[in-house]
Every structure is written in C-alpha cells, then in structure tokens.
TIMARVEX-412162 format. One record per residue (C-alpha): x, z, y. Coordinates in steps of 0.25 Angstrom, whole numbers, plus 2048, in hexadecimal, padded with zeros to 3 digits. Example, Ala and Ser with C-alpha at 12.3 -4.5 7.8 and 13.67 -1.06 7.14 Angstrom:
83181F7EE;83781D7FC;
//
This chain:
82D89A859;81F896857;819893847;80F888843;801894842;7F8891839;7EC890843;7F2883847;7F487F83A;7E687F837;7E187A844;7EB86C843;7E386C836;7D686D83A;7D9861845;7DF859838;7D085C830;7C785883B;7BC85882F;7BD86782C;7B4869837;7AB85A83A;7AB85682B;7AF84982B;7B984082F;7BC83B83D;7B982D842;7C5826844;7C8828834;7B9824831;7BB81683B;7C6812833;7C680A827;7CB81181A;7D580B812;7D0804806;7D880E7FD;7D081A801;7C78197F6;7D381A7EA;7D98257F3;7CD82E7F4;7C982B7E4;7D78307E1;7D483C7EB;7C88417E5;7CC83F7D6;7CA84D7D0;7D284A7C6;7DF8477CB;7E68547D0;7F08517D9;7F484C7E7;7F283F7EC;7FE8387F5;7F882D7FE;8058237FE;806817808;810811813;80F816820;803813828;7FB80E81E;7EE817820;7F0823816;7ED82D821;7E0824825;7DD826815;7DD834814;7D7835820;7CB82C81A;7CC83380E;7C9840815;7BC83981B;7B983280D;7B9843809;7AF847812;7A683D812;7A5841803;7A184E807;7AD856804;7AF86580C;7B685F819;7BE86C819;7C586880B;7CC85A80F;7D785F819;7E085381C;7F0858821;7FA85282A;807857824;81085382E;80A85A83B;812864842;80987083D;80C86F82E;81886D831;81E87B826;80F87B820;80F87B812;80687380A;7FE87F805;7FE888813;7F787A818;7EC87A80E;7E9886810;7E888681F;7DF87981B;7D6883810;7D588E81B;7CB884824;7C0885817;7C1892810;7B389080A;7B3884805;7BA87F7F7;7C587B800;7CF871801;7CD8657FA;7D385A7FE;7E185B806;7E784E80C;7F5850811;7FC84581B;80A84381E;80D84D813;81C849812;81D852820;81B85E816;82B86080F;82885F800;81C85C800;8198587F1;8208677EE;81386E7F6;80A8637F2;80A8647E3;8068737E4;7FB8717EA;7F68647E0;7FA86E7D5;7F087B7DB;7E68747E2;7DF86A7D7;7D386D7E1;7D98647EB;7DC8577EE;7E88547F5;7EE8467FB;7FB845804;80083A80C;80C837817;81282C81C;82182E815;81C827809;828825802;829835802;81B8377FD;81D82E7F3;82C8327EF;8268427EE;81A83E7E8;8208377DD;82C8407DB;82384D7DC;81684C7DC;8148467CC;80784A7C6;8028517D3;8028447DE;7FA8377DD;80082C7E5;7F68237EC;7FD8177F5;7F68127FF;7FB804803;7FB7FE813;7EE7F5814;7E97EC809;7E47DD80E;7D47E180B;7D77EF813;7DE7E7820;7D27DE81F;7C77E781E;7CE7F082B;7D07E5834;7C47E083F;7C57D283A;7BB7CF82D;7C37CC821;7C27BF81B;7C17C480F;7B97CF807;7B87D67FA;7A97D57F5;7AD7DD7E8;7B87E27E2;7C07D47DD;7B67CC7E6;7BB7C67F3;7B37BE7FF;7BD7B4805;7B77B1812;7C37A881A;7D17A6815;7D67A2820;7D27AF827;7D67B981C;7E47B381D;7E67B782C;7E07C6827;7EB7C481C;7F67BF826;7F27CA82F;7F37D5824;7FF7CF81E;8057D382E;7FF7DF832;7F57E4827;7F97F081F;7FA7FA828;7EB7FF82E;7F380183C;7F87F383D;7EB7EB835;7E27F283F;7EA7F384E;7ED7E8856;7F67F285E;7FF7F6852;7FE7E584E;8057E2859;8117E8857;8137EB849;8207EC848;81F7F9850;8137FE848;8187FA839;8297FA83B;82A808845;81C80F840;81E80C831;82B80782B;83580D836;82E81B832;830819822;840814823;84281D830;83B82A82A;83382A81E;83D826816;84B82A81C;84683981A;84183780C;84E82F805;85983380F;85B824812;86682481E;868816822;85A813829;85F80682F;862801820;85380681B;84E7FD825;8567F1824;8547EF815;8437F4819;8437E9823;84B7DE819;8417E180E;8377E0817;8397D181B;83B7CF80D;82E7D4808;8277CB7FC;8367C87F9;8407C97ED;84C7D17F0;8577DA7E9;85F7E57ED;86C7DD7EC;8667D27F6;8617DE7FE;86C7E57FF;8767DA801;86C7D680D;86C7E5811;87A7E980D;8737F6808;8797FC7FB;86D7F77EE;86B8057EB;8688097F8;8607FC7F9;8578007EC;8548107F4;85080A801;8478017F9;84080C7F0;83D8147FE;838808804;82E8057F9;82B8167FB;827814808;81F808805;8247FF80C;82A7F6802;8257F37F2;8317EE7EA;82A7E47DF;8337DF7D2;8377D47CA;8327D17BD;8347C57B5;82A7B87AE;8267C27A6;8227CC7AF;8307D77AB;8377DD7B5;8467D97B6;84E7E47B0;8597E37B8;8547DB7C5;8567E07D2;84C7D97DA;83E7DB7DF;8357D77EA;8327DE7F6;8237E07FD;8227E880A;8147EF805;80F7EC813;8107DD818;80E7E2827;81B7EA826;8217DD826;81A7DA833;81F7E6839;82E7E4836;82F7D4839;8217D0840;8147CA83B;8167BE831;80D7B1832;8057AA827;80D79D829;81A7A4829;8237A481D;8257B281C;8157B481D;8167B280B;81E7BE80A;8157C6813;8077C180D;8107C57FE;8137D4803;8047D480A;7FF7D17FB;8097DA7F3;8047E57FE;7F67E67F7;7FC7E97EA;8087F17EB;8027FE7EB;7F97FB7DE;7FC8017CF;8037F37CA;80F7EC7C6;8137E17D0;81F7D97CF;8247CC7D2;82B7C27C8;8377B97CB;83D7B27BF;8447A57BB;84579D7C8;83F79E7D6;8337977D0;8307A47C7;82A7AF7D0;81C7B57D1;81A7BE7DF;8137CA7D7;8127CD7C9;8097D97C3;80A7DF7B8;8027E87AF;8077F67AB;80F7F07A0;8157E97AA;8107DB7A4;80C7D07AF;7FC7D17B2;7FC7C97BF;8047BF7C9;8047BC7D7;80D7B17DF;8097B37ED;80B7A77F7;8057A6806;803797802;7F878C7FB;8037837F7;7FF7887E8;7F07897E8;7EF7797E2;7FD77C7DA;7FC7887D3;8077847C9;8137847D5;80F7937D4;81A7937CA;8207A07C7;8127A67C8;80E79B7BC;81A79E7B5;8187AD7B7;8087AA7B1;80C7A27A7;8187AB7A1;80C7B97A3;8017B279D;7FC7B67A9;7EB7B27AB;7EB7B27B9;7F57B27C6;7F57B07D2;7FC7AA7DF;7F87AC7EF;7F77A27F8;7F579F807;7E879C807;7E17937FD;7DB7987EE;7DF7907E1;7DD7927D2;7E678D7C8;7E978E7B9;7F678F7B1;7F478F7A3;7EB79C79F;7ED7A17AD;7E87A07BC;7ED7A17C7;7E57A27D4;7EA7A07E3;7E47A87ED;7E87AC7FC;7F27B57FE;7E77BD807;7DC7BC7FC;7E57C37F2;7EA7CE7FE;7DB7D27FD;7D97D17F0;7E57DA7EC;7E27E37F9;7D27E37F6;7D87E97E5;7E37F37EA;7DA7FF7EC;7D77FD7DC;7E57FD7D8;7E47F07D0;7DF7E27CD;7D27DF7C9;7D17D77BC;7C97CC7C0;7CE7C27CA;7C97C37D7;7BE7BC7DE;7BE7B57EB;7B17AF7F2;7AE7A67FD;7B979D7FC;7B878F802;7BD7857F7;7C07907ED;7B87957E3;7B67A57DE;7C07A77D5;7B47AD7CA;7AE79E7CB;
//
C-alpha cells in the first residue's frame, strides 16, 4: 500500500502559495471587494505585542477564506518575503496524518535563507483531530510567528478555542454582511453614503428602502447579495449549502446530537419566530421536546451562529432572576428567506425581518443588548444596551411604520423605559419618515429603519457607538440633525 511522499506534500503546497514564486496575489482575489473588516483583522495580525493565535469565527459562507485570502495580498503589497506568508487547507486529502509541525516545516524548507516563516494562515483547521493540543505549541515556541486558523465548523472552533485555547487564542467573529457592505458590493449606487465617520448623505429614501428590503431577503451572504443564479433559488443555496451542513454535520459530530430530524424542527420553529419572545416551556410544548434538551439544542445553535438568544430585563434595566424567556434573532435575516421565501415590505411578517436585519449589524459588537418587557403589553422596548455595569445607556423600539413620527408619546413603553433611566436620548425606526420629539429631559428621534441599518452597519467595524448623534444630510423636508 502506497504512503502520502513528502514530494507531494510540498508540491500540493507550492500550488496553494502561487505567491512564492510571482510575488503577489492573483486576480480574481484582487477583483473582489474585501470585506470592510479586513482592516481590524489585519491591525490584530500585525500587533507585535499580542503573542498568540488568532481564530477567524463566522457562519458558514460568510467570506472568512476570501479574507485571509485578502489579508495575504494586504501582506505582500506591504512588502513582506512572499516566501514567509504560507496559507493551508487542512482538510485536503494530502495532509490528511500531517502534523502541525511536519507542515511547517515542509512550508520552511521552500526559504531556507531567508528569516523564514512569518505569517501562517490555516483553513479548515477542525480537519486536523485536536487541533488546539498541536496549536498551542507552536503559539508557545514560535513568538516569531503569526498565526490565525479558520473552518467552517464554527461551533467547534469556538467550543476548543474557548475550552483550550485561554491566554494563547484571540477570537475575532466575522459577521454575514453589514447593510453599508451589501450596498457598497452591489452594481446599483447606493442611496446613501457615509461622507465621515457619523456623517451620512441620504440621497433617495424611497430607493434606500428597496436596497434594505432587498438585503433584509438575500443580503448577508456575499454568494447570494452578489449572484442572480444562487437568488433565484435560495432555498437550495442558504437551507442545503449552509444550515442542512450545520444540523446535519457540523454539529451532530461535535455534541453527539442524535435525533437530527428534532434539531431541525425546533431550527426551522425558531426560525419563523425570529424578533419574537419565546420560552422553553412554550417551545417545548409546541415541540414535545424535553426543556433540558430544548436549552442544549439552543446553546449549539447560537455556537453555530445561526441564532442569538437576547434576554429580559425589567423598567429598570435588571435581568429577571428567575425568567425563563428571551427573544430569538436568526443572525442572518436571509436565512429566513431560505427556509420560508422572500418577505415583502407590505407584508406583516416584513417588521420582524427589517427587526432581525437591524439586530444583525450589532450582535457581534462588545455590548450588552436586551429587550425589556414589564407591567402590561404596553411596557416593552425592542433593544436595550447597557453599560458594563449593566446600567441602561441606550433604547431602541424598531417599527417598519410612520404611524409615530407626529405621536411620539404612543411610543409608550419606550417613554416609560426613558423616563424610569433618565435616559437623554432614545430612539425608534420607522418605515420611512424622520421626526424629533421631547419627553421631558430626553429626545427621542425617529428614523428609517434602513437609515439606522447603515448607521449601525456603517460603526460595526469599530466595535462601538459614536458618542455624538449622527448626522444625515440632503433630506427633503428634514433638517441635519446638528441644526
């Protein structure tokens, strides 16, 4: 029986590295757009100071092997030996009983007079068995090197890297498209643009909201923003290429779930019901699956990232010691388009989807978002944040409606929940319209649910809110909001 040789080894890796012998980067990567996180990926790269290994997180298909790849290009163009960036595809046939070090070094041996490796991207690197175990050597004796894995299997990346990798990994999600990103890859001109940072040209509305509509359907994946093919039948691209693969492999083999049928039930029930309250009793009355069982599936859905659990806290901003609800967001608004067909902006269910499309340019930021419900049905506000001392900083009621931009005081858990924080400043979506009103000490300001997309999208790659309230220009009838 025939063994793997090392000759072809180093010539499958040579064909992965085109850029060890041209020096740059091929041109279908340099046509494509990069993502607009490229720029916080590579600063946490090259920081000199932080000795360890980066893992690039993220839902399937979501662009983190078009990063690296863009990444790698970023590299070069700076100048850097294209012999010490070596990218590897863990999963191919020809590493298959390879270990970690016998690679680098096969990877080392194409440079043997240079410094040498320097930069190590490694894809699909659940393929390698225990691969945190090989991993944190080599963070450990190679402080000379910069290292950053990815795959597919999220939930396992994240599971090992949490369980194993402390002090050693740095995680870094990358989230399906923000608004401003599916705007700037698409043909059409957006109706909208950021002059600076907080700054915002509004050039048509009514235009912006179609882009929103059509991104709210089909705009977090890079595939389906971009391909009219794939469009046309997403419910083969999103439901068999990205969520069947998650419930039917990624994570079956990682918790042991048997009942795969049950998984996908409960996926497709909370999926419908996304932007909703719930509770594991309603769910598992509905499901007829045991609570405990019902809390697991959950925690390895929101692993997989395919699902954010957000909870409950009270007038004053407290979680509920004992309360056992919470909403539920799919963190991508075209999955839902995938599992039940696209939504139209006149329909009812369209509030809930514009509602997860807004969550989705937030979820993945360092902050603390609830939802408050208390008293009667009257006393709710959509998202809550809250500072690290888990004190209420901020208020959002999303509607896809203008039927409060001239009443703003029939916004009234939102007032209630403003009044009760001694909150300065909240605010609510609406369908279309702008509108400014004052509650005692505090303003609340209405804008489209499509302006606040981009806003929110336009900050995510800092991490956080500006300060200062935003600025919109060029709007017929409306004044700047710095006027």
């Amino acid at each position: 029986m025939k063994d793997i040789s090392s000759q072809q080894v180093r010539e499958h890796l040579k064909r992965l590295n085109p850029w060890w012998e041209s020096a740059r980067m091929g041109e279908e990567i340099q046509n494509l757009r990069p993502r607009a996180f490229l720029g916080p990926v590579r600063d946490l790269l090259l920081e000199s100071n932080l000795h360890r290994a980066i893992v690039l997180l993220g839902p399937r298909r979501v662009g983190k092997t078009i990063l690296i790849r863009h990444l790698i290009g970023n590299l070069l163009s700076r100048g850097i030996d294209a012999k010490s960036i070596a990218y590897i595809e863990m999963d191919h046939p020809l590493l298959h009983g390879q270990s970690l070090e016998m690679i680098v070094q096969h990877v080392e041996s194409f440079s043997p007079d240079t410094a040498g490796l320097r930069f190590l991207f490694l894809d699909e690197i659940q393929s390698l068995k225990d691969w945190e175990k090989h991993l944190k050597p080599l963070v450990d004796y190679r402080q000379d090197l910069r290292i950053m894995v990815s795959g597919s299997a999220a939930a396992a990346l994240k599971r090992k890297s949490t369980e194993s990798g402390a002090g050693r990994f740095t995680d870094f999600l990358l989230p399906p498209l923000t608004f401003p990103e599916y705007l700037e890859l698409r043909e059409e001109q957006a109706a909208i643009h950021q002059v600076q940072p907080g700054h915002y040209m509004l050039h048509d509305i009514g235009r912006l909201n179609e882009q929103f509509v059509d991104y709210a359907n089909f705009g977090g994946y890079p595939e389906l923003a971009l391909s009219t093919i794939i469009r046309s039948d997403p419910e083969r691209f999103v439901k068999s290429d990205i969520i069947d693969k998650v419930l039917l492999r990624d994570l079956p083999q990682l918790y042991g779930v048997s009942d795969i049928q049950e998984l996908n039930s409960l996926f497709s029930l909370l999926a419908f019901n996304t932007a909703e309250e719930i509770s594991y009793e309603r769910l598992s009355q509905r499901s007829g699956v045991s609570k405990l069982t019902m809390q697991k599936y959950i925690e390895y859905l929101e692993a997989a990232f395919l699902i954010k659990r957000v909870f409950r806290v009270d007038q004053d901003g407290r979680r509920y010691k004992r309360d056992r609800n919470f909403k539920v967001y799919l963190t991508n608004s075209a999955m839902y388009t995938g599992l039940f067909g696209n939504t139209l902006p006149h329909q009812g269910e369209f509030g809930h989807l514009a509602e997860t499309a807004l969550f989705a340019q937030r979820f993945h930021e360092s902050v603390h978002l609830n939802y408050a419900r208390w008293g009667n049905q009257d006393c709710e506000v959509d998202l809550v944040e809250s500072s690290r001392f888990l004190k209420p900083i901020g208020a959002l009621e999303i509607k896809w409606s203008n039927n409060y931009v001239s009443h703003p005081k029939n916004l009234k858990g939102l007032v209630k929940f403003v009044r009760n924080n001694k909150l300065q400043l909240a605010w609510a979506s609406t369908r279309s319209k702008f509108g400014s009103g004052t509650i005692g000490d505090a303003t609340i300001l209405q804008w489209p649910a499509s302006v606040l997309a981009f806003h929110y999208g336009s900050i995510a790659v800092n991490g956080h809110l500006n300060d200062s309230v935003p600025r919109i220009e060029n709007m017929p009838g409306f004044p700047s909001t710095d006027d």
